[in-house]
TIBAMI-690251 format. One record per residue (C-alpha): y, z, x; residue in one letter. Coordinates in steps of 0.001 Angstrom, whole numbers, plus 500000, padded with zeros to 6 digits. Layout:
(atom (Y Z X) A)
...
//
This chain:
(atom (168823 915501 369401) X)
(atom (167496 918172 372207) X)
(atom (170022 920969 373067) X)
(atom (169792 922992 376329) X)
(atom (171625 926753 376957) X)
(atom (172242 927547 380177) X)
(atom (171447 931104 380585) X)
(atom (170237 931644 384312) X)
(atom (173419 932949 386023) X)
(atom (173556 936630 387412) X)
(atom (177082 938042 385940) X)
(atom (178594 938910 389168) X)
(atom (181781 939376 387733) X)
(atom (180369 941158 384902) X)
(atom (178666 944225 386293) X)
(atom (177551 946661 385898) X)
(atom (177222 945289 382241) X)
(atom (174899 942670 383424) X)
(atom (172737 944933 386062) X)
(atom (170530 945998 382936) X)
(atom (171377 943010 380648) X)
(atom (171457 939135 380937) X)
(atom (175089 937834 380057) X)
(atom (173986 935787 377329) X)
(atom (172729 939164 375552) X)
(atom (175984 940520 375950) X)
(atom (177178 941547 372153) X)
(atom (180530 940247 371036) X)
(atom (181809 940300 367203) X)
(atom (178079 941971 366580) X)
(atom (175781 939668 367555) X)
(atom (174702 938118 371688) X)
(atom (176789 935338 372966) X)
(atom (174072 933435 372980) X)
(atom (172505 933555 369402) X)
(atom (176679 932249 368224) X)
(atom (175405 929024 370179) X)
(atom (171736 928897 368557) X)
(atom (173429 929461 365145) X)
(atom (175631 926752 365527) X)
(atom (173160 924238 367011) X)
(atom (170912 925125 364378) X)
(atom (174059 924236 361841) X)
(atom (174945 921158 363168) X)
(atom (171106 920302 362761) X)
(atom (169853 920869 366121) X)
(atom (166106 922731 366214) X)
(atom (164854 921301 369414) X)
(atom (166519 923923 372012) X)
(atom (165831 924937 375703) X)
(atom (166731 928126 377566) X)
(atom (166815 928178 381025) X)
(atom (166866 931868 382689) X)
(atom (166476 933679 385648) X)
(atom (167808 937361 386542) X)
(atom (166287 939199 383814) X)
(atom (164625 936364 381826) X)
(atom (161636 938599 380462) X)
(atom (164589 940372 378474) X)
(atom (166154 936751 376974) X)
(atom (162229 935555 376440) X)
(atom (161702 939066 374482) X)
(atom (164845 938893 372975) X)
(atom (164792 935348 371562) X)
(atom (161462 934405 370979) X)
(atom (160542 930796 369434) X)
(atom (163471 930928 368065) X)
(atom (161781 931090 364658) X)
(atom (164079 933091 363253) X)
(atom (166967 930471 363116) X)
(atom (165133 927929 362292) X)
(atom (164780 926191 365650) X)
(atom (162367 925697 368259) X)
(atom (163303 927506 371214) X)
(atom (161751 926318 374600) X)
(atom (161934 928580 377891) X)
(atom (162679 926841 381416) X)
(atom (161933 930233 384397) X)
(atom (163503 929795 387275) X)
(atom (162603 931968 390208) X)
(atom (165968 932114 391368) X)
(atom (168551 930577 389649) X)
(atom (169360 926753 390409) X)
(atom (172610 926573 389781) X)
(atom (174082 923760 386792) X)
(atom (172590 920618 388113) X)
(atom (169487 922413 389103) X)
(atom (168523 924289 386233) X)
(atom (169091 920980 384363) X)
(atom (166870 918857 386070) X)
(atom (164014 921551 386232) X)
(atom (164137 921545 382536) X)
(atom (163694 917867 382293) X)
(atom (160395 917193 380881) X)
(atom (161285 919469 377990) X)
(atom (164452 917643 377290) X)
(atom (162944 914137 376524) X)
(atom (164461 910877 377298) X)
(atom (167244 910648 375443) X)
(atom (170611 911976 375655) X)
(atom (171114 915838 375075) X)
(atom (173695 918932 375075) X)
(atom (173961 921284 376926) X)
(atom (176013 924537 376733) X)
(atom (177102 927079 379110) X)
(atom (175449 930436 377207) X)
(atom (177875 932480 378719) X)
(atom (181299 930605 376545) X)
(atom (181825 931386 372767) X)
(atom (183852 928411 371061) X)
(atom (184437 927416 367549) X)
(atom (183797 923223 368805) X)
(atom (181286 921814 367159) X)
(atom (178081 920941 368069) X)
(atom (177703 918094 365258) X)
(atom (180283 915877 367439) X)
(atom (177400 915829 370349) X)
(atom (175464 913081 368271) X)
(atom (178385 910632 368156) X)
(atom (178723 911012 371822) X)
(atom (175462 910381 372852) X)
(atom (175232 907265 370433) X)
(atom (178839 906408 372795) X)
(atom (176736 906811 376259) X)
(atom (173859 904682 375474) X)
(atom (175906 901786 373977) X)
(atom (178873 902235 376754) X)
(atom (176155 903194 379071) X)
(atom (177823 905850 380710) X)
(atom (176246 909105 382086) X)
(atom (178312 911954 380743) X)
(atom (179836 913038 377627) X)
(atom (182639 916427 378672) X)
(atom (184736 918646 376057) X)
(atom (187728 919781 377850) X)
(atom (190280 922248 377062) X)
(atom (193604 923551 377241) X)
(atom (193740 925713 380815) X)
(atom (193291 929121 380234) X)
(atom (195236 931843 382242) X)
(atom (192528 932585 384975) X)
(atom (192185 928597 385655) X)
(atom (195442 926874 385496) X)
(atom (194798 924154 388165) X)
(atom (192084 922788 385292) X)
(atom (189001 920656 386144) X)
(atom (189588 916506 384946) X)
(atom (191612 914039 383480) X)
(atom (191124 913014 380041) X)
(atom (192392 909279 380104) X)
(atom (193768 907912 376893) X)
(atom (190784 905758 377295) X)
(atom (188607 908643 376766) X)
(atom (187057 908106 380521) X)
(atom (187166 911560 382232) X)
(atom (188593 910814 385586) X)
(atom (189255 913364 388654) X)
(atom (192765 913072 388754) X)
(atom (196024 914482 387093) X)
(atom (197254 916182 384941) X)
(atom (193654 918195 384661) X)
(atom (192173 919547 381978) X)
(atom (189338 922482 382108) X)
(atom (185825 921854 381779) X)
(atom (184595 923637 378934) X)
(atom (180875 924126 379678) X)
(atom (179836 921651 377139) X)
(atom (178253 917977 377996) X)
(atom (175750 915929 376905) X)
(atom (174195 913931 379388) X)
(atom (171531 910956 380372) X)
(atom (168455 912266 382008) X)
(atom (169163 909805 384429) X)
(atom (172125 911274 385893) X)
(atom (170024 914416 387195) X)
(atom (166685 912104 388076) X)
(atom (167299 911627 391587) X)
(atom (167493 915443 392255) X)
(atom (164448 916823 393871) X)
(atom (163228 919511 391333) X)
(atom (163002 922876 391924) X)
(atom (166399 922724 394458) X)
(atom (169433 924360 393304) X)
(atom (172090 921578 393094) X)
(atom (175718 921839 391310) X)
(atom (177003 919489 388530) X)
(atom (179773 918730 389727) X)
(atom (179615 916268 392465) X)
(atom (176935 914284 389893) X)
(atom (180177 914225 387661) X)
(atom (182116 913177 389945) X)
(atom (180036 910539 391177) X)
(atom (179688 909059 387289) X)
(atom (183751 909345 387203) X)
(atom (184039 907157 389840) X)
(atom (181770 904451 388151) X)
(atom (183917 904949 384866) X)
(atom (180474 906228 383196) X)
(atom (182066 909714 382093) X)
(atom (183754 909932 378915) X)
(atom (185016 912922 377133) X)
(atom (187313 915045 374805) X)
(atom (189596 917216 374086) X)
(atom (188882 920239 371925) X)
(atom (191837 922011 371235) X)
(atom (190501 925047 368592) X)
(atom (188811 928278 370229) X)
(atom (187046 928375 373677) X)
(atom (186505 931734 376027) X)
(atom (185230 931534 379398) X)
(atom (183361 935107 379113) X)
(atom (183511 935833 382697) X)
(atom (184813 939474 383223) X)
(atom (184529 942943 381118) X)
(atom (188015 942359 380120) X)
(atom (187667 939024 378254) X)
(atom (184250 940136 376769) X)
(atom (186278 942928 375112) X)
(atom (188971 940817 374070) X)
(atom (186880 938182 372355) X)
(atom (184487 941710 370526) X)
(atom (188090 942472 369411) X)
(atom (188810 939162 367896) X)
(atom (185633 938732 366347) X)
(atom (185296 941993 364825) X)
//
């Protein structure tokens, strides 16, 4: 099974530490956010990975490599200018195959793992639904949450909502009618899938960070340390 990292984003919210460094490079409990993710992927199994970057991608190609070092095979996907979620996703198409595959926000550090994503995509092809979602508890800075989780285990856009965690895995099919190259969100694609009962999902209820400020980067270094 093919894993993707997203990795393109700017870090708004986190400058100035990401006007000379990539977010995903950002250290926390010694090591970048993003190599936590390639460890566990390679872990669960998982040596077939794409990186998709943007602002300051020479520095995540330099820093990463082939990925060699893990044990994995890591793939780079440049974007220009970043695509957004959707975007980024289906530019990096051809590298992810045809079957289903994970994909991970690079700028999240969570203890979920990535050994649950094969189960899930066996559950889309025989179900034949489009999307797979982890979902967690709301944190603090996102109380209104993202989805339902349905005790079906169809992710719905209703109440009471649950975040989106930044974790998926998904048919190439749901991103195969975007033009490529065009920066599109995810999203309304989910969305659209939830409304044809073709997104199912879980709920992970161990760690997850959304490391989108200074503050929470520091807090999660603390905990990790």
């Amino acid at each position: 099974m093919r894993a993707m990292i997203l990795a393109a984003g700017r870090g708004e919210r986190m400058r100035p530490l990401t006007d000379t460094v990539p977010k995903p490079l950002l250290p926390a409990g010694g090591k970048p956010l993003i190599v936590w993710h390639i460890e566990r992927l390679a872990g669960a199994g998982m040596r077939d990975i794409v990186v998709n970057h943007a602002w300051l991608g020479a520095r995540i190609e330099e820093a990463l490599g082939d990925g060699s070092r893990w044990g994995v095979r890591l793939r780079h996907s440049a974007e220009p200018t970043a695509l957004e979620t959707a975007g980024g996703i289906r530019q990096a198409l051809p590298l992810l195959g045809d079957e289903p595959f994970l994909v991970i926000n690079g700028d999240i550090w969570t203890d979920w793992d990535p050994a649950l994503a094969r189960a899930a995509a066996d559950d889309l092809s025989r179900q034949d639904r489009q999307a797979w979602l982890v979902l967690v508890d709301n944190p603090v800075h996102h109380p209104a949450g993202d989805f339902r989780l349905a005790s079906s285990g169809l992710v719905q856009d209703g109440e009471p909502r649950l975040t989106f965690a930044g974790i998926g895995v998904y048919q190439p099919a749901l991103f195969a009618g975007l033009p490529a190259g065009e920066p599109a969100r995810l999203a309304p694609l989910l969305r659209a899938a939830m409304a044809r009962d073709q997104v199912g999902g879980m709920h992970h209820g161990g760690r997850w960070t959304d490391v989108g400020t200074p503050q929470r980067l520091a807090e999660l270094d603390a905990s990790l340390q």
